[in-house]
N, C-alpha and C positions, 0 to 999 in steps of 0.2 A: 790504485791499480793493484790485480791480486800481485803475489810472487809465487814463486817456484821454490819451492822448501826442501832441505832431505829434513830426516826427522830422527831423532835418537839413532845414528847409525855407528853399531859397535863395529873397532874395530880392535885389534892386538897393539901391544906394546910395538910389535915388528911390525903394522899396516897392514894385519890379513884379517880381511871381514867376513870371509869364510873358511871354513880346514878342505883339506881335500878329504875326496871319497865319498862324495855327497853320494845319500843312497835313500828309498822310502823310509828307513827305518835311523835315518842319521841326517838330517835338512841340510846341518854345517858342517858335513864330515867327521872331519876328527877331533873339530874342535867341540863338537856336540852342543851343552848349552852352556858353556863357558862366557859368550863373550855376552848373554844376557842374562844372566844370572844376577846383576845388579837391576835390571828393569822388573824382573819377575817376583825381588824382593819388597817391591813397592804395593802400595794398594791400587794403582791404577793395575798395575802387571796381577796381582791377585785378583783381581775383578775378573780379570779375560778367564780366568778358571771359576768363578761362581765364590769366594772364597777373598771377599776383599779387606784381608786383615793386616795386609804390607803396611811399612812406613809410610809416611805422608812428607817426607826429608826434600833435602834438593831434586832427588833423583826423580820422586815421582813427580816433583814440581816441574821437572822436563819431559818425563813417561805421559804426563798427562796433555800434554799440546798433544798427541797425537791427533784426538778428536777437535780440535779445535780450529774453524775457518778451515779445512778442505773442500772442495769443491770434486775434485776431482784425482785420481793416481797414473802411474805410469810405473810400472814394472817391467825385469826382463825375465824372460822366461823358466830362468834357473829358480825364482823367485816361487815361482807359480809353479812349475815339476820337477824333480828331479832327472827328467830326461829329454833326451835330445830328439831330436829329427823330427820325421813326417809322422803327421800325428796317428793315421792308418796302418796298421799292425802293430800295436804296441798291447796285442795280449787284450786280457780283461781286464787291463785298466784302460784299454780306449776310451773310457768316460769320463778319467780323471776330472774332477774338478777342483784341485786346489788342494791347501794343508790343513783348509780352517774349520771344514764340516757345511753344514746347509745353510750358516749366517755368517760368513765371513765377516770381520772388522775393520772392515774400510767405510760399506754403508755409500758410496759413490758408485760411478765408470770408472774400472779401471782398464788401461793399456796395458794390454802384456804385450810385452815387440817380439817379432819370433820372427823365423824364416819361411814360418808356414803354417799362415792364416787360416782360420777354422770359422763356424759360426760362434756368435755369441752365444755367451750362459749367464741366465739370468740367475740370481741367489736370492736370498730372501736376505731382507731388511735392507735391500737395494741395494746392492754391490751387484754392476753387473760386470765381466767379463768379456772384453774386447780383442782379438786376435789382429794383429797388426805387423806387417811388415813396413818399418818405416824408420825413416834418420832420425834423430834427438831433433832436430828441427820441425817436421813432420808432426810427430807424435806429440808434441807439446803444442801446437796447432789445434790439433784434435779435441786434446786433452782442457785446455782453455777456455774454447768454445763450451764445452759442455760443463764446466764447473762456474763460468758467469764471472759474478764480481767475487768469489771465492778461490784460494791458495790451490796451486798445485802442485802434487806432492810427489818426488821422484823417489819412489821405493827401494830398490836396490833390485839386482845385490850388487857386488865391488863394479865389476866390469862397467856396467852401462849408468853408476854415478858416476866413475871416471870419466864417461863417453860427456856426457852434461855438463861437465866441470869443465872437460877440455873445448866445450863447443861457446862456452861463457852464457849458460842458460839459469844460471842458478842463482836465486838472490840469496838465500839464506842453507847454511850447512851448519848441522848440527852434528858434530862428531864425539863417540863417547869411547874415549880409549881405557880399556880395561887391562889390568895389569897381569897379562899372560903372556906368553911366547908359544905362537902356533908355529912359526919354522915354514910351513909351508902351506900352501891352500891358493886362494887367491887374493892378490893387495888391493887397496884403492891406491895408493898414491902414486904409482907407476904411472911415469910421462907428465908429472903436474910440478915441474920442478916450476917456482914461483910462484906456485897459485896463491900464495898468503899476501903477495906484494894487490891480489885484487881486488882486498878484503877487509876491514876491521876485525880483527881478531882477541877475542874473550875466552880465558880459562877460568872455571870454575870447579875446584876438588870438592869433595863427596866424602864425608866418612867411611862410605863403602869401599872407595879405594881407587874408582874409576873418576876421571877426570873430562868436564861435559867440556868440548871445543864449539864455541860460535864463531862461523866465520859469515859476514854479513858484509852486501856487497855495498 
């Protein structure tokens, strides 16, 4: 049977997976590209820029499942823009599509869950864009069906892994704690007090300094 995966998701020494101040010109806020700065030194993470001269170490030994067995994603919408509300008036970027340019890196459907569903956008290399208002239960529904006997992957960002975590949707979490202190932004571990008691739990350090967490249910 497939599972429900997170995938390399960094988060701080303090459990913030993003900084505040998220803006077009800052994805993570303040924490900028601090807490992937270990994934980007890899040659899977060098590849996404044309340029795959990275290490080939533990880290990209985990950067690299990203491509492997998904079928399908689920995002939330912070993930997908940096802005809120109704998608109508929001200027000339009403067309937003996304951070990754006309071939995003997923290559699936994915689910962005929002509060205010749009039409679909299709991308090249088959990534298409789904607009969805729906529970963690819903959405992984959806998200299932169309990835087959293939893994489905909950993308981030903090908020709506925690939402998946707390709903007990997830088989596999892959969390990559990098040794920073953001102070402030948004956490995951907020309201999961226990959640290790539902899990085998595996660390694995990195000469880069971040530490990969498997929790597998």
């Amino acid at each position: 049977m497939s599972q429900v995966v997170v995938q390399n998701f960094s988060i701080s020494l303090d459990g913030f997976g993003t900084g505040e101040g998220i803006s077009f010109d800052a994805p993570f806020g303040h924490a900028g590209e601090r807490l992937h700065e270990w994934m980007f030194a890899t040659r899977f993470g060098s590849s996404m820029f044309g340029t795959p001269t990275g290490g080939q170490g533990v880290d990209h030994a985990f950067a690299a499942r990203h491509d492997v067995g998904i079928g399908a994603e689920i995002m939330g919408r912070g993930k997908f823009d940096y802005r809120t509300g109704p998608w109508e008036g929001l200027g000339t970027d009403e067309e937003w599509r996304g951070w990754w340019g006309d071939n995003p890196p997923f290559h699936t459907p994915v689910y962005v869950l929002t509060h205010h569903p749009r039409p679909s956008i299709e991308m090249e290399g088959g990534t298409v864009f789904h607009f969805i208002d729906a529970a963690p239960e819903a959405a992984l529904e959806l998200a299932r069906e169309a990835a087959g006997d293939l893994d489905v992957r909950i993308g981030g960002g903090p908020s709506m892994v925690r939402d998946f975590l707390a709903a007990g949707l997830v088989d596999v979490l892959h969390v990559v704690i990098v040794p920073i202190v953001l102070g402030r932004g948004t956490r995951l571990w907020d309201g999961l007090e226990g959640l290790e008691q539902r899990y085998d739990v595996e660390a694995v350090s990195s000469p880069s300094g971040v530490v990969h967490l498997v929790f597998s249910r």
